[in-house]
C-alpha positions in Angstrom: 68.3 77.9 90.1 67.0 80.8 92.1 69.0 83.2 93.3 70.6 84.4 96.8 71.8 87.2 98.7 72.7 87.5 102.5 74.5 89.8 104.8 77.4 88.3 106.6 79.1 90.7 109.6 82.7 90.1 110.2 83.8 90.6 113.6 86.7 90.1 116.0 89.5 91.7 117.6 92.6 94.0 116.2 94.7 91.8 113.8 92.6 89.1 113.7 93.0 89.1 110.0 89.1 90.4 109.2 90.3 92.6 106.2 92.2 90.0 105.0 90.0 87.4 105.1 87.2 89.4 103.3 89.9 89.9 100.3 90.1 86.4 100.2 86.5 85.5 99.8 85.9 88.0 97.6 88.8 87.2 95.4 90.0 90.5 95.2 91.5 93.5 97.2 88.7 95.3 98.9 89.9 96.3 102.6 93.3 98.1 103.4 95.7 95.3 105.3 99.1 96.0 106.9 100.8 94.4 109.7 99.7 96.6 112.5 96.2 95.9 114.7 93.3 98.4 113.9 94.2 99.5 110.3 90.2 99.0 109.5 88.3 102.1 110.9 84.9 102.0 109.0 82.5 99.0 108.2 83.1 98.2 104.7 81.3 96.2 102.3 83.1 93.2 100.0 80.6 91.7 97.8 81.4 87.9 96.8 79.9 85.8 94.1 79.3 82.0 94.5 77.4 80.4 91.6 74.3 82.1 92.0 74.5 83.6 95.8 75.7 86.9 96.3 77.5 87.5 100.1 77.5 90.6 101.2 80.7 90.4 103.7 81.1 93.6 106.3 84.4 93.9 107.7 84.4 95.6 110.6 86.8 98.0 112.7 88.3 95.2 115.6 86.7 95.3 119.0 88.6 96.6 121.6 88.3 99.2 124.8 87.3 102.6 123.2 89.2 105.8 124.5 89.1 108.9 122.3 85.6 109.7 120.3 87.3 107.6 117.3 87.7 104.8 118.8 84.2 104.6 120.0 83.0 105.4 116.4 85.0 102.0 115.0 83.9 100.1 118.0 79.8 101.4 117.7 80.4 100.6 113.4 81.4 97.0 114.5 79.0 96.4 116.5 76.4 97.8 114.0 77.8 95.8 111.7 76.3 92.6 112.7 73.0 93.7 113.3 70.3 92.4 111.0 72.9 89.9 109.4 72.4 86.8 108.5 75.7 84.8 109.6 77.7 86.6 112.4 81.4 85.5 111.7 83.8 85.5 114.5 87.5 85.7 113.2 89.7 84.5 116.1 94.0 84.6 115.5 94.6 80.8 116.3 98.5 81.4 116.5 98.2 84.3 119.2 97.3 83.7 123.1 93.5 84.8 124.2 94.1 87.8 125.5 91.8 90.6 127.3 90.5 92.0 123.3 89.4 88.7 122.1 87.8 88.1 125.6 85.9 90.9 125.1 84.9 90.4 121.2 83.9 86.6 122.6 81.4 88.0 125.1 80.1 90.1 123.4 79.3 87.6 120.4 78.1 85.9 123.1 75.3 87.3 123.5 74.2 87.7 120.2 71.1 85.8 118.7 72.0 85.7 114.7 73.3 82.4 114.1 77.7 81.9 114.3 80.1 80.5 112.3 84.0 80.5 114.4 87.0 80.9 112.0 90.2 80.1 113.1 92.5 82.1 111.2 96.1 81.5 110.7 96.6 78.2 111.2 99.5 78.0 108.8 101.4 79.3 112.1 99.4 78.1 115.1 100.6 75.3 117.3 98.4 72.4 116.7 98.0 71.2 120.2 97.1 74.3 121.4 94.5 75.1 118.0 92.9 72.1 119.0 92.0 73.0 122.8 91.2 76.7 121.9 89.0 75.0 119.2 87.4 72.8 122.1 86.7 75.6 124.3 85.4 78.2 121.9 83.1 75.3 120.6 81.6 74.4 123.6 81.2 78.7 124.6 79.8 79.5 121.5 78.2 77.0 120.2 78.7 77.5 116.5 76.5 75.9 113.4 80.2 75.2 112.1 84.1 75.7 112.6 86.4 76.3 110.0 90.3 76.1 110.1 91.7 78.9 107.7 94.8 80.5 106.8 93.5 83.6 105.0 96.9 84.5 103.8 97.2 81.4 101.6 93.9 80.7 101.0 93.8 77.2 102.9 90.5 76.9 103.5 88.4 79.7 102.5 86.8 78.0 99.6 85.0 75.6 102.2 83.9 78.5 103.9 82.9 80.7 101.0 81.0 77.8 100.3 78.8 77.3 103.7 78.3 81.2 103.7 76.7 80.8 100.2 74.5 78.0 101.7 73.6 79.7 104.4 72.3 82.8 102.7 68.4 83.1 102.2 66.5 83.2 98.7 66.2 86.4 97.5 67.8 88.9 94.1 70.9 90.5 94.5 71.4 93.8 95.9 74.4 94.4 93.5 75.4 94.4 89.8 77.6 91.1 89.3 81.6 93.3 88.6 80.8 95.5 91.7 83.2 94.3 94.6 82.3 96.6 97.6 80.2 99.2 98.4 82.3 101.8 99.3 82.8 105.2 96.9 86.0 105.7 94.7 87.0 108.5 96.5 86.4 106.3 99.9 88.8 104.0 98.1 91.2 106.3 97.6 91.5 107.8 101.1 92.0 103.8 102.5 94.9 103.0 100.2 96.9 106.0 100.9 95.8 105.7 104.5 97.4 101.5 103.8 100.9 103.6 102.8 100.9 105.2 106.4 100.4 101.5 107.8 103.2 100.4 106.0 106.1 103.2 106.0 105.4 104.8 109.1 105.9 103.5 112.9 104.7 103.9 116.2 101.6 105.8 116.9 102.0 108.1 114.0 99.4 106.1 111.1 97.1 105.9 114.3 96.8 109.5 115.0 96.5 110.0 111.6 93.6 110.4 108.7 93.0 111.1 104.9 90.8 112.9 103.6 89.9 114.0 99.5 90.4 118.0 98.7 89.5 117.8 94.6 88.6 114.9 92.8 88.9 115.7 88.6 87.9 113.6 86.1 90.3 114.6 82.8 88.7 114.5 79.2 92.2 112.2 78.4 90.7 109.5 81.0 93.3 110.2 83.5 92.1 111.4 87.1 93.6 114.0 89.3 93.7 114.0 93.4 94.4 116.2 95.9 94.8 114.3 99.4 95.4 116.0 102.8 97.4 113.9 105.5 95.9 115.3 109.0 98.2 114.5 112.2 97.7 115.5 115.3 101.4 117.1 116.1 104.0 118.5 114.2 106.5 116.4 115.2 104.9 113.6 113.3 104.6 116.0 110.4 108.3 116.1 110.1 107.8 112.1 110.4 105.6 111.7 107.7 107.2 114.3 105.3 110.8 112.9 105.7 113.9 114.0 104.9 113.8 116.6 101.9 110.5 115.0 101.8 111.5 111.7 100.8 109.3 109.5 102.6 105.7 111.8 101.7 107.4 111.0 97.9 107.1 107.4 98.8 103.9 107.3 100.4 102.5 109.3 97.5 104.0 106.9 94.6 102.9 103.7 96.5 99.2 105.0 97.1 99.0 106.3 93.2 100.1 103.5 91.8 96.9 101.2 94.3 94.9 103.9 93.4 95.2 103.7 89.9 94.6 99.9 89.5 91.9 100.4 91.6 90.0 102.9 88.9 91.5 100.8 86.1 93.2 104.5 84.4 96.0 106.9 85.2 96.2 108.7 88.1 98.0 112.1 89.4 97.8 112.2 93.2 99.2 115.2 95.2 99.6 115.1 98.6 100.0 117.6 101.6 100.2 117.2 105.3 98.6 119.6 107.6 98.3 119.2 111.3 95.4 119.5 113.1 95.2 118.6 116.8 91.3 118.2 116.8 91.3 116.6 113.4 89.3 113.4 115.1 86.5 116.4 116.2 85.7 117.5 112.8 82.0 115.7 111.8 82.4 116.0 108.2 85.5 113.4 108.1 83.7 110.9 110.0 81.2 111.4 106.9 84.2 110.6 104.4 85.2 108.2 106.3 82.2 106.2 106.7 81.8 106.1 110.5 79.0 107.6 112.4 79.4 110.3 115.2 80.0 108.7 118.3 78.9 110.9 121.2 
């Protein structure tokens, strides 16, 4: 049996569930996920095997109205992302109201050529009546080569549609050795899962006006691995947010995102952290770099 590989863009609007979806078609933990819309900021790569087809699955920043330079770097990256692919996925939250963002993401899929597969995500919460006319509608907009009903949190679902992706990819030999699971750099890794700990312990607008980035990166001769991480915020109000009382909550951040980072490299890990602020952090070129995002003028 010959082999396949395809590119498969993964696209819709904050909270959608994108990152989590791609974790559950590629059977592992690739993208950072928290509660909050926009935690994905670059297009990353999980890599999923079915029989002998490899998908390459981009999940993409959500699609929403850009304001500062980053934003329009996450929105330009998700658009990119489906460019040259071949199966544009639209991820649409079934149990949430169509709202102005998914209006927008809908459009603009739209109007794209590659061929479309609609997901309806979360439909372990959605109110059927309403799931099905929001299924009718979409249907007839977008005319997709298929539907699929999914609940990517408990995996109801996903193995029907990791199995139509594999179809749908063309002949051709894989891109990637058969144990690699994303595309994305160890120290790339790294930044995202601490970057998941501000998602999940911190509130507000703080996580959002906030970034990682990798200082030192050694490699011990004992096989463990030590990391200095700089926190940049934008004010130092949120500094004193972040740190926490006698720096409680930094301690907590930084034990949460050692111990991810660590089963992620498969060895031990020593992770220190500091927090500097830096108004114009989202100005400096070289983080985009780290980040994965291109300059957005």
């Amino acid at each position: 049996m010959s082999q396949r590989c395809g590119l498969v863009a993964v696209l819709g609007a904050p909270n959608a569930g994108k990152s989590t979806l791609v974790n559950a078609l590629v059977g592992q933990k690739v993208a950072i996920v928290s509660p909050k819309a926009q935690t994905t900021r670059a297009r990353l790569m999980g890599i999923a095997i079915a029989g002998e087809t490899q998908i390459l699955l981009v999940d993409t920043p959500g699609i929403f109205t850009p304001n500062r330079r980053l934003d329009r770097a996450m929105v330009k990256a998700a658009w990119e992302g489906a460019e040259d692919a071949d199966r544009v996925v639209l991820v649409i939250d079934a149990a949430a109201k169509v709202g102005q963002r998914v209006e927008q993401v809908i459009e603009g899929v739209e109007q794209r050529s590659e061929p479309k597969i609609l997901v309806l995500n979360k439909v372990d919460i959605a109110d059927k009546e309403s799931l099905l006319a929001l299924t009718a509608r979409l249907a007839e907009r977008l005319k997709p080569e298929a539907i699929f009903m999914v609940s990517a949190t408990t995996g109801d679902g996903v193995a029907d549609l990791k199995a139509a992706l594999a179809g749908a990819m063309p002949e051709g030999p894989w891109h990637f050795p058969e144990d690699q699971l994303t595309d994305a750099t160890d120290r790339m890794v790294a930044n995202e899962l601490t970057r998941e700990q501000l998602y999940l312990q911190l509130h507000a607008e703080v996580p959002y006006s906030a970034a990682v980035e990798t200082e030192q990166w050694e490699d011990r001769k004992d096989g463990s691995t030590v990391i200095h991480q700089q926190i940049l915020i934008e004010r130092d109000s949120q500094k004193a947010i972040v740190v926490g009382k006698g720096g409680a909550r930094l301690k907590s951040i930084g034990s949460a995102a050692r111990e991810a980072i660590a089963e992620h490299l498969g060895r031990k890990v020593h992770l220190f952290l500091h927090v500097k602020v830096d108004p114009r952090w989202d100005e400096d070129r070289g983080l985009y770099e780290d980040i994965g995002l291109d300059w957005a003028d």
